[in-house]
Backbone bond lengths (Angstrom), bond angles and torsions (degrees), N, CA, C in turn:
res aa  C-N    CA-C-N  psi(-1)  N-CA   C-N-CA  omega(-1)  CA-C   N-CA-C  phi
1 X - - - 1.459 - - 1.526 108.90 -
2 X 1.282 117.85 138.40 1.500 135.44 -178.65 1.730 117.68 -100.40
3 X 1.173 95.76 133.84 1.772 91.05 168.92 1.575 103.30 -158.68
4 X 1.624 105.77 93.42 1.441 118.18 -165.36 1.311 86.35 -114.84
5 X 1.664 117.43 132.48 1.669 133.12 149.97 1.198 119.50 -88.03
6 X 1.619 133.61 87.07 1.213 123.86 159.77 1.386 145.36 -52.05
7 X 1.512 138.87 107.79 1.393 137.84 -175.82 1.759 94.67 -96.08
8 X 1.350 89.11 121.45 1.587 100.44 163.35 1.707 116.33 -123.47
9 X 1.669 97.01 143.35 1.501 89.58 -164.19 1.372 97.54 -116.23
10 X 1.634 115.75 171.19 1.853 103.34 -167.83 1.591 77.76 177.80
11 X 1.836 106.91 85.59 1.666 103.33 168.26 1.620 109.19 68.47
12 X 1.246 114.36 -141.26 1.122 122.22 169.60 1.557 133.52 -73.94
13 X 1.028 120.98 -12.54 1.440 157.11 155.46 1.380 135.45 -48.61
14 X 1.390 137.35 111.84 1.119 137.34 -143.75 1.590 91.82 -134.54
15 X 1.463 124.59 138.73 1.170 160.96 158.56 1.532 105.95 -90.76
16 X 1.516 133.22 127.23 1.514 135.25 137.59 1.039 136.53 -122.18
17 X 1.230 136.17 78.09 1.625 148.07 -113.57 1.913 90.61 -117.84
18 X 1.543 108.25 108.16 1.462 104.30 -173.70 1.351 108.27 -128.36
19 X 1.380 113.98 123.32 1.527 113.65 177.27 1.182 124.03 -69.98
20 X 1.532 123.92 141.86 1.681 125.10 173.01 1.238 87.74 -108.31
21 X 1.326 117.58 132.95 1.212 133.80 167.00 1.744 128.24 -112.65
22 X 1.543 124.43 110.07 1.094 113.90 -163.36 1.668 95.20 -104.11
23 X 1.743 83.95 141.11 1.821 101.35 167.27 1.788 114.67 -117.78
24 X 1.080 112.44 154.53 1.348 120.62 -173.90 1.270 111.75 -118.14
25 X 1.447 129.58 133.39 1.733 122.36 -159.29 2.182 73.74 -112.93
26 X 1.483 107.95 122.83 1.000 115.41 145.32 1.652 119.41 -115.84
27 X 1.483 98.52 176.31 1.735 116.90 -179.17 1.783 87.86 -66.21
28 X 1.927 103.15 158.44 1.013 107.02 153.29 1.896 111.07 -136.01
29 X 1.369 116.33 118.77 1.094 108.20 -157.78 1.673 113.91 -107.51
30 X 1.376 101.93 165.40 1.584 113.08 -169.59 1.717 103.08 -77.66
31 X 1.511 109.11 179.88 1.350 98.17 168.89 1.452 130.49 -68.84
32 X 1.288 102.50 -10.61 2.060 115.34 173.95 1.092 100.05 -103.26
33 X 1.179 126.19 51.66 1.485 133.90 159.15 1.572 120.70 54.95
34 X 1.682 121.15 8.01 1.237 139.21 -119.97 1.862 86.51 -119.49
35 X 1.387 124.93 97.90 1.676 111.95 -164.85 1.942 105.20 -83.41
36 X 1.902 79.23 132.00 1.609 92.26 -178.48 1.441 99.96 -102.83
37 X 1.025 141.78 51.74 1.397 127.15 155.12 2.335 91.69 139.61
38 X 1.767 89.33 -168.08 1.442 77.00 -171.24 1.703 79.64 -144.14
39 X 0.775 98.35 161.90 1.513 121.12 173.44 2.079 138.17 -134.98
40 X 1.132 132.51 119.77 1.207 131.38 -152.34 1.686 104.99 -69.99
41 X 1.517 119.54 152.53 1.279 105.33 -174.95 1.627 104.80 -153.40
42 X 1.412 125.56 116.89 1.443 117.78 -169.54 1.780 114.03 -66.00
43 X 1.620 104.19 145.09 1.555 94.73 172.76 1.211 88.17 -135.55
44 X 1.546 164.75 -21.59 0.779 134.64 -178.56 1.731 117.05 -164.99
45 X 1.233 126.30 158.03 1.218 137.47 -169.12 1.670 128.91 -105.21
46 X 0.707 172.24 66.31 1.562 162.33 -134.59 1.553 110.57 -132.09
47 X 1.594 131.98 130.54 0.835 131.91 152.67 1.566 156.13 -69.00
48 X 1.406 148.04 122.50 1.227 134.47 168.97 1.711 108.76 -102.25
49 X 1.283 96.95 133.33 1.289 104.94 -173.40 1.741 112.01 -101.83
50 X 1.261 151.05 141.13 1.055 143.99 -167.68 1.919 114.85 -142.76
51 X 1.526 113.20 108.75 1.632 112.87 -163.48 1.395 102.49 -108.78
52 X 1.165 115.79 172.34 1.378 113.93 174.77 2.019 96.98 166.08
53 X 1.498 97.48 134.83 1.697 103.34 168.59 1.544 104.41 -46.93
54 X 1.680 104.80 148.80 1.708 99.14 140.53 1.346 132.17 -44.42
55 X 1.506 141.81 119.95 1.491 111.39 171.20 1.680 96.16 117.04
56 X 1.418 117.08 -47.38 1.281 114.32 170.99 1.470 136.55 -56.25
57 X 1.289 124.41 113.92 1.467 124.37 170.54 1.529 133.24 -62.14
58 X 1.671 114.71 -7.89 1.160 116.47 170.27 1.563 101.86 -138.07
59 X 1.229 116.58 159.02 1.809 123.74 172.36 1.325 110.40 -129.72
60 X 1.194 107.84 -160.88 1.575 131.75 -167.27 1.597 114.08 -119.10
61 X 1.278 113.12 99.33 1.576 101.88 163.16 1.467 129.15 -87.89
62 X 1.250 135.63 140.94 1.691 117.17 -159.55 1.789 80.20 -145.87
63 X 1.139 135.91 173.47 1.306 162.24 172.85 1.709 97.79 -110.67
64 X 1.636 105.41 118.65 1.948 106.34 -165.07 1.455 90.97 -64.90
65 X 1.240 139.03 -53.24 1.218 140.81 -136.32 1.763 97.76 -99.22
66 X 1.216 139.00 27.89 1.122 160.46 175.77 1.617 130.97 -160.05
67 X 1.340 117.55 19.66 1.181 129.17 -155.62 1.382 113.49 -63.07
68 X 1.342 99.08 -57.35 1.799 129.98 176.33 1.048 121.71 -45.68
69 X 2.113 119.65 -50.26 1.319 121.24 158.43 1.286 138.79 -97.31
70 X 1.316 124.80 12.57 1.508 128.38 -163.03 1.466 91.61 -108.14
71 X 1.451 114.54 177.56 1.605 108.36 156.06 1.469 109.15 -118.78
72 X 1.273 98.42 146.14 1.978 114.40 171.19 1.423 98.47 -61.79
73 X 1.405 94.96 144.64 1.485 139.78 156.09 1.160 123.48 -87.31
74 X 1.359 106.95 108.36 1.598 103.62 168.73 1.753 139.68 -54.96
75 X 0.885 112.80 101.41 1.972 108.23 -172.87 1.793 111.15 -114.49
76 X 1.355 118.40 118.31 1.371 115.67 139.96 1.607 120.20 16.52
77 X 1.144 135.43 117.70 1.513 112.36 173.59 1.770 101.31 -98.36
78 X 1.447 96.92 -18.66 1.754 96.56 171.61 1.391 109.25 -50.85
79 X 1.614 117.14 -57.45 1.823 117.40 -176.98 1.221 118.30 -64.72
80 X 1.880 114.05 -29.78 1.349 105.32 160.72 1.489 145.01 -30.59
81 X 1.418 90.63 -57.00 1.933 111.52 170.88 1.245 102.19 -69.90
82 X 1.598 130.58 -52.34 1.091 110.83 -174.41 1.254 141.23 -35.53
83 X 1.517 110.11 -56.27 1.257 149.20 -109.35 2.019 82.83 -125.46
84 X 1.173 120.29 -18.24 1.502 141.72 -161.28 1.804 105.67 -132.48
85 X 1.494 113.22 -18.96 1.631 96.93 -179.34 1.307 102.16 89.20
86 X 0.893 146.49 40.42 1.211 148.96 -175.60 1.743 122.22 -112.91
87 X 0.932 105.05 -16.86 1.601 119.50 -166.01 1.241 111.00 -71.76
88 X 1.467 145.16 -155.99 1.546 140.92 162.91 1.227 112.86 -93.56
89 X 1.480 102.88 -19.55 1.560 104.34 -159.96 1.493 87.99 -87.30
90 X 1.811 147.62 -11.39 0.862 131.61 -176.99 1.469 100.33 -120.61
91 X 0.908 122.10 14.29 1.581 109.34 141.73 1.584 127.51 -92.22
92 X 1.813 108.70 -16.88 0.936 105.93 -179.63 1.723 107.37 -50.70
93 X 1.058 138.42 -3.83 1.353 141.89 -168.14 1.912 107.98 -89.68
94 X 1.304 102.53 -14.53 1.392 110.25 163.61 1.421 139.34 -82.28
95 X 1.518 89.18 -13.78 1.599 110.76 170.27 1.578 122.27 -73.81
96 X 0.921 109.20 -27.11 1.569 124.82 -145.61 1.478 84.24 -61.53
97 X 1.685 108.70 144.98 1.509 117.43 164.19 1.581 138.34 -91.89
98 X 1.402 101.72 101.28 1.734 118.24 -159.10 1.654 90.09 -80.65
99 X 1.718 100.84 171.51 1.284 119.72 169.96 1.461 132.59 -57.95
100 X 0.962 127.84 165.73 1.677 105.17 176.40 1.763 109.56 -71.26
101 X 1.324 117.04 122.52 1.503 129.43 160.65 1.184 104.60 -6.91
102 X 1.404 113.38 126.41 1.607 119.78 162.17 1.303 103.61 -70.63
103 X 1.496 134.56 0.81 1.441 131.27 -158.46 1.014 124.76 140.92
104 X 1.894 101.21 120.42 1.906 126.26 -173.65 1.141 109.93 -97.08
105 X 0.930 128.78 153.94 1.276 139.49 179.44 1.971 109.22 -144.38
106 X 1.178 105.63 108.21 1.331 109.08 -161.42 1.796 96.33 -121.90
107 X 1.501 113.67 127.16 1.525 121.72 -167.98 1.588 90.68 -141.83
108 X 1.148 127.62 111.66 1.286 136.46 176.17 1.505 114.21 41.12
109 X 1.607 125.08 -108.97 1.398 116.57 173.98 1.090 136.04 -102.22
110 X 1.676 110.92 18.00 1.274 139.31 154.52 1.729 123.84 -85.95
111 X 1.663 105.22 155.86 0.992 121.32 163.79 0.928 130.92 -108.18
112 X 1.344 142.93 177.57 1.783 126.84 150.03 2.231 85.94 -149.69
113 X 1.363 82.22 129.54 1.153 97.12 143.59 1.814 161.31 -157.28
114 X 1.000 140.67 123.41 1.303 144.99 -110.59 1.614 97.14 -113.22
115 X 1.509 119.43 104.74 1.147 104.01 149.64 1.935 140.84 -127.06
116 X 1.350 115.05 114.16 1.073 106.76 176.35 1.338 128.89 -50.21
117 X 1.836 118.93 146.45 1.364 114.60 176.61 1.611 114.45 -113.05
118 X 1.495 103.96 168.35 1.910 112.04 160.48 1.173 99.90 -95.02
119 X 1.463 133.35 96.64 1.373 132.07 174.21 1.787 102.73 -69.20
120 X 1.383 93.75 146.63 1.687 102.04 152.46 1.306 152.99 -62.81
121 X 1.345 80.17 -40.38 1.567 123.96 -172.70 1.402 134.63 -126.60
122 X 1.460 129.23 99.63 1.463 109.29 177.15 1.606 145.63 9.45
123 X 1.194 79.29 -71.88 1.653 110.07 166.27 1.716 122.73 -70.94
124 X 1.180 101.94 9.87 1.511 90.48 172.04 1.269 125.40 -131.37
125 X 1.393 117.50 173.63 1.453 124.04 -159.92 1.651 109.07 -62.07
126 X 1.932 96.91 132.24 2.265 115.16 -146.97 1.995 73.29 -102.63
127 X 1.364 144.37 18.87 1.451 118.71 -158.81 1.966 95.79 152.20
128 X 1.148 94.45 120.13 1.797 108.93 147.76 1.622 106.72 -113.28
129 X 1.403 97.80 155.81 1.440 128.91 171.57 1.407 121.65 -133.47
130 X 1.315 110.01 121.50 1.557 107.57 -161.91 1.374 89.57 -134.69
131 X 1.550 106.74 125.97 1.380 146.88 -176.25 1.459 122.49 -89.68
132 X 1.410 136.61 109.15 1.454 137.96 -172.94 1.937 116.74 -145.15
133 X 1.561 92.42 129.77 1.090 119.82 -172.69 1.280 126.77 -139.12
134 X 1.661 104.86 105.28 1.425 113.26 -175.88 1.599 135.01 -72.35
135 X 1.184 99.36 20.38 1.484 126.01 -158.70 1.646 103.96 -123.01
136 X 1.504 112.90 -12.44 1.417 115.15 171.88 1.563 128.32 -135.32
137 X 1.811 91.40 43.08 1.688 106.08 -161.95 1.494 77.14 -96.73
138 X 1.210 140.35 -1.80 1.505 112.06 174.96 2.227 113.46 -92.19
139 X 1.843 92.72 -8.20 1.896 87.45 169.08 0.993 109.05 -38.13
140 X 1.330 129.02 129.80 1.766 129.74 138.47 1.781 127.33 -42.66
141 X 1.286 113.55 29.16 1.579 120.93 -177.40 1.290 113.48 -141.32
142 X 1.457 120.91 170.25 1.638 115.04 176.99 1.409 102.59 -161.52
143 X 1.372 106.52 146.10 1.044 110.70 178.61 1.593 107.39 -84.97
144 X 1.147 113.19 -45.14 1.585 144.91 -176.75 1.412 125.91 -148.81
145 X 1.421 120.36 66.91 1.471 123.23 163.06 1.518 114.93 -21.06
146 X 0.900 121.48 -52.77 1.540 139.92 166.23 1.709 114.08 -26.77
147 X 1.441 124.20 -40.21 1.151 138.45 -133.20 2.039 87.94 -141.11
148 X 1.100 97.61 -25.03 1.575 108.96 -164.95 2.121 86.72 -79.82
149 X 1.427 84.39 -64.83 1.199 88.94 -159.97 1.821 108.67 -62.93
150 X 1.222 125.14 -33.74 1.344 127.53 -178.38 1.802 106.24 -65.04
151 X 0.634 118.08 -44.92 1.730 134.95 -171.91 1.819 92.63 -81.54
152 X 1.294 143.87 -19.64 0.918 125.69 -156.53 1.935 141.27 40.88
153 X 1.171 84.00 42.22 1.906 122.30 -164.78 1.273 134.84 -135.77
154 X 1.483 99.26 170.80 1.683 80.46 172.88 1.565 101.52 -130.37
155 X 1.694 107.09 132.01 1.433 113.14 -170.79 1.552 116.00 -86.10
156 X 1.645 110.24 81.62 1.354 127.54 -162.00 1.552 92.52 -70.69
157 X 1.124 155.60 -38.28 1.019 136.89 -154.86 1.684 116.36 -157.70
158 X 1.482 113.64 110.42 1.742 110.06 166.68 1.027 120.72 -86.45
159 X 1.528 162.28 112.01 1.579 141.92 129.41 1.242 111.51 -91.86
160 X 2.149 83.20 145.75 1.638 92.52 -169.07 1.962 71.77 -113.63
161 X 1.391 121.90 155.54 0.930 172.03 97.34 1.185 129.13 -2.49
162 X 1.596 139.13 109.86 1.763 137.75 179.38 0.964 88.33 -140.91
163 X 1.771 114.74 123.50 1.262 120.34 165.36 1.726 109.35 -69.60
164 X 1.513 98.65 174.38 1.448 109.84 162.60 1.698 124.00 -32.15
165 X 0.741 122.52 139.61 1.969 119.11 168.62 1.005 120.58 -116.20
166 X 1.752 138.15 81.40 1.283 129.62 160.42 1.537 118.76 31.90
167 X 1.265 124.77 158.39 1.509 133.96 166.40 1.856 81.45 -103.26
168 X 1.444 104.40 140.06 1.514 104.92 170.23 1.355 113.50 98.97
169 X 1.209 115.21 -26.83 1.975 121.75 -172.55 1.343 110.26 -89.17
170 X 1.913 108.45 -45.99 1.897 119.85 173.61 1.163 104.01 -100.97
171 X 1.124 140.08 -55.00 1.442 145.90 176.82 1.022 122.31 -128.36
172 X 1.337 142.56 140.80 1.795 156.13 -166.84 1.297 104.33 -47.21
173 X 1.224 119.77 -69.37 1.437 143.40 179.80 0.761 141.58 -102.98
174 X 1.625 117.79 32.11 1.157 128.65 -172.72 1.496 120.26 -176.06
175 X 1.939 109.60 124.93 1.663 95.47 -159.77 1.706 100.87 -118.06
176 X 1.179 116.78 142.23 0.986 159.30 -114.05 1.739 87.87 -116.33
177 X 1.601 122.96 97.07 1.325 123.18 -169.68 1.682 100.18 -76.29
178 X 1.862 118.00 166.24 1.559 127.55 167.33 1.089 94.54 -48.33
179 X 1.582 114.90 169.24 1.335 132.00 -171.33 1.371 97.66 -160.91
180 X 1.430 117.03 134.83 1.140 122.20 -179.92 1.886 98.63 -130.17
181 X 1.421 127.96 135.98 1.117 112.98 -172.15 1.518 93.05 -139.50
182 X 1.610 131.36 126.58 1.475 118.34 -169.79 1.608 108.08 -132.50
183 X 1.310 122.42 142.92 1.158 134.70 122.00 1.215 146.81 -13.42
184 X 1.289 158.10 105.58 1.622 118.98 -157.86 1.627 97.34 -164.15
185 X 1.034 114.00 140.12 1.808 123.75 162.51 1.561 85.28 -98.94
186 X 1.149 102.80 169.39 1.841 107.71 153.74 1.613 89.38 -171.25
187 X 1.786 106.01 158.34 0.827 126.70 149.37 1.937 121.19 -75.67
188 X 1.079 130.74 147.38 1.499 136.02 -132.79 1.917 75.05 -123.80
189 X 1.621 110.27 127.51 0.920 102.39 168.46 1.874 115.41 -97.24
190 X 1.528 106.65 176.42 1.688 102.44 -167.71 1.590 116.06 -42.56
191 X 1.498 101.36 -49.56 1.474 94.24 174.43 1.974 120.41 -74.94
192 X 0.731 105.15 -10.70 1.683 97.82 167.62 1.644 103.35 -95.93
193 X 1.044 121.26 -14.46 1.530 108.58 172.28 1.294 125.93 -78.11
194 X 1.774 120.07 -2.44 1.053 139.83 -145.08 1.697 77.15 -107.77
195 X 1.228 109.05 -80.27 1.621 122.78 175.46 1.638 108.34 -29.19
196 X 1.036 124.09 -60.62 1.087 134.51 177.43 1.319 147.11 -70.12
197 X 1.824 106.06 -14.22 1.455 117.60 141.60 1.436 118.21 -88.72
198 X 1.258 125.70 16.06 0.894 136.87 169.33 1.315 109.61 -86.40
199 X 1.325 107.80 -53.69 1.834 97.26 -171.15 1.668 96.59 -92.16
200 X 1.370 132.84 -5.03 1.492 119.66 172.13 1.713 93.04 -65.03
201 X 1.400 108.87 -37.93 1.666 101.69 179.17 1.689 122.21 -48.05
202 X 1.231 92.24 -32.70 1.751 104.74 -145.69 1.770 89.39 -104.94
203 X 1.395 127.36 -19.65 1.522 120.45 154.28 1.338 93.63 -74.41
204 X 0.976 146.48 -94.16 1.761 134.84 -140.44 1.366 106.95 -47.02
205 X 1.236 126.30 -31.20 1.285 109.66 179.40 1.229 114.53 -74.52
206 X 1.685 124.32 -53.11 1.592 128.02 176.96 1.639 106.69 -59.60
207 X 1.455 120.83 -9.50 1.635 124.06 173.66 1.821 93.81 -48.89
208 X 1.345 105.60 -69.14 1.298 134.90 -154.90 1.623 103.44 -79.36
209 X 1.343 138.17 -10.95 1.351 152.52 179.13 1.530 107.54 -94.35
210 X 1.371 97.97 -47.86 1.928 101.19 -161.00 1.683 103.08 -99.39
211 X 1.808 106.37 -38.88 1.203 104.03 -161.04 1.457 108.09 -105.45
212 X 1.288 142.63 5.68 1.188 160.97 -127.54 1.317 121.61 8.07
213 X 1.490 125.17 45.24 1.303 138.92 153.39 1.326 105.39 -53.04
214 X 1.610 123.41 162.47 1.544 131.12 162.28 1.763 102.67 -143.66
């Protein structure tokens, strides 16, 4: 299972591309058809996309896969970050000083690096992965200046990692699939750039329609 937040940048202009992800709790049954417990199972994905200037106090919410015909909603860009992890105070969580990497992996102007954890808790993050690219220290964003500046990079991408969970350990009857949950810069390939100057189009104009920008 995936749960990637895309930031796309375009000038002054901000992209926050956030997945809703739907799961379905079905039966899981014995060989006599007889159900021993239930288990969660993904069916489907859908995006909300959220724009707004630098500097701006309110943005645009649009549905990605309806952008063109629906109309935006106005939202807070303060609750945006909030409400998404976005703030400083929740990146400060990217700073934090881990052990040395069980393992780098270095491919031209990338990094990868891997670190396993001693969790506390069941439920918590089994592994971070911290992502670096010297080829995108000129973005205007950070995940962790902290990490940017020590590495001499730019830390395009964190995932933390939850292994599997027993049936019986989180819930009685029901076990608890990997989880991968990420962080992410990306470069926008041709066909998503197509989509996506599209709706940088279609925020600047409703900027200036809804919010009285010009």
């Amino acid at each position: 299972m995936e749960n990637t937040i895309r930031i796309v940048f375009k000038d002054n202009q901000r992209l926050y591309i956030i997945p809703r992800i739907k799961v379905d709790v079905q039966d899981v049954l014995d060989e006599n058809g007889k159900k021993i417990g239930e288990k969660g199972v993904y069916t489907d994905t859908s995006y909300i996309a959220y724009a707004w200037n630098i500097g701006d106090k309110k943005g645009l919410q649009y549905k990605l896969e309806k952008f063109q015909t629906d109309s935006a909603i106005i939202v807070p860009t303060d609750s945006i970050l909030q409400d998404f992890g976005f703030t400083d105070k929740d990146f400060a969580s990217f700073d934090i000083d881990l052990p040395p990497p069980e393992s780098v992996i270095k491919n031209g102007t990338k990094k990868i690096e891997k670190y396993p954890l001693q969790k506390k808790h069941f439920s918590g993050v089994d592994s971070i992965y911290r992502y670096y690219d010297t080829d995108l220290k000129h973005v205007d964003f950070s995940f962790s200046k902290k990490n940017d500046e020590q590495n001499n990079s730019k830390l395009y991408k964190i995932a933390f990692i939850f292994n599997k969970i027993p049936k019986g350990v989180f819930l009685p009857d029901m076990e608890v699939p990997r989880r991968e949950s990420f962080y992410e810069m990306v470069i926008g390939s041709d066909k998503d750039m197509d989509r996506l100057e599209k709706l940088f189009k279609k925020a600047k104009s409703d900027r200036a329609l809804k919010l009285g920008f010009q």
